[in-house]
Steps between C-alpha positions, in 0.01 A plus 500: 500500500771754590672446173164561287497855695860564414395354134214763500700795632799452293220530244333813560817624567649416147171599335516832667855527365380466152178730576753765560712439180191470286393869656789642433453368125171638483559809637804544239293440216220737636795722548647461149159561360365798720821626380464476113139563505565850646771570256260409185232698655736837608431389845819608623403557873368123531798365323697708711389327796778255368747673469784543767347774745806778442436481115107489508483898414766568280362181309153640506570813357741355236221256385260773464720706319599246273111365483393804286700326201579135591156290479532132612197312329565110604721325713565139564683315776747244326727372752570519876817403637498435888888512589418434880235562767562869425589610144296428170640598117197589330464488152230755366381553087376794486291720203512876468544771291565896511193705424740734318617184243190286485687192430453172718801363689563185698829482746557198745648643850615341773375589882668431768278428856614494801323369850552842757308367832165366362529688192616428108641823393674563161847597544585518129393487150666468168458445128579177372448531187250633227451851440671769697232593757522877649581483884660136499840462515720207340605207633829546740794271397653311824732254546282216513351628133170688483279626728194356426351108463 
């Protein structure tokens, strides 16, 4: 009998282990998402929300400002990376054009999330390739080859 109850806790223990990685899943993908859906919709104050807190403002204003040109019509979630509990590469297609061009682009970029507290916040984004996108830089070079999945 006293094994079953050690059977039983080890259980619930194990399954509350996995509850808690399969929440932290979830709540990256609602994260990811929130995140994109306020950039295709020039909601730059919800996306911000995901943003690391000192650069929340000056990434606000620079999204507006760039917003009056730079339409994003589509995106699509390709890939996500998890490199640990606590970091994610995110791979994100997205579609936009300039109102003063007209013409439809499509650039793949790369997102990087990481776990601050109970939060997903992303730390950095970057074109991977496609079209030049205004506001996102290129890929960084290191020494273990490119920054990105």
């Amino acid at each position: 009998m006293r094994a079953a109850l050690l059977f039983v806790i080890g259980l619930a223990c194990a399954a509350g282990a996995c509850g808690g990685a399969q929440r932290d899943a979830d709540n990256l993908a609602d994260s990811i998402r929130t995140f994109n859906d306020g950039m295709r919709w020039q909601r730059y104050a919800n996306a911000a929300v995901y943003v690391p807190a000192p650069q929340r403002s000056k990434f606000v204003d620079e999204m507006d400002e760039r917003g009056d040109d730079l339409k994003v019509t589509d995106y699509e979630i390709v890939k996500v990376d998890n490199r640990g509990p606590r970091e994610a590469r995110v791979q994100v297609k997205v579609s936009w054009y300039k109102d003063s061009e007209g013409t439809l682009r499509e650039t793949h970029a790369v997102q990087t999330w990481e776990l601050h507290g109970k939060a997903w916040l992303m730390v950095d984004e970057s074109r991977l390739r496609g079209a030049e996108m205004p506001g996102l830089q290129e890929i960084m070079m290191k020494d273990d080859g490119p920054h990105g999945p």
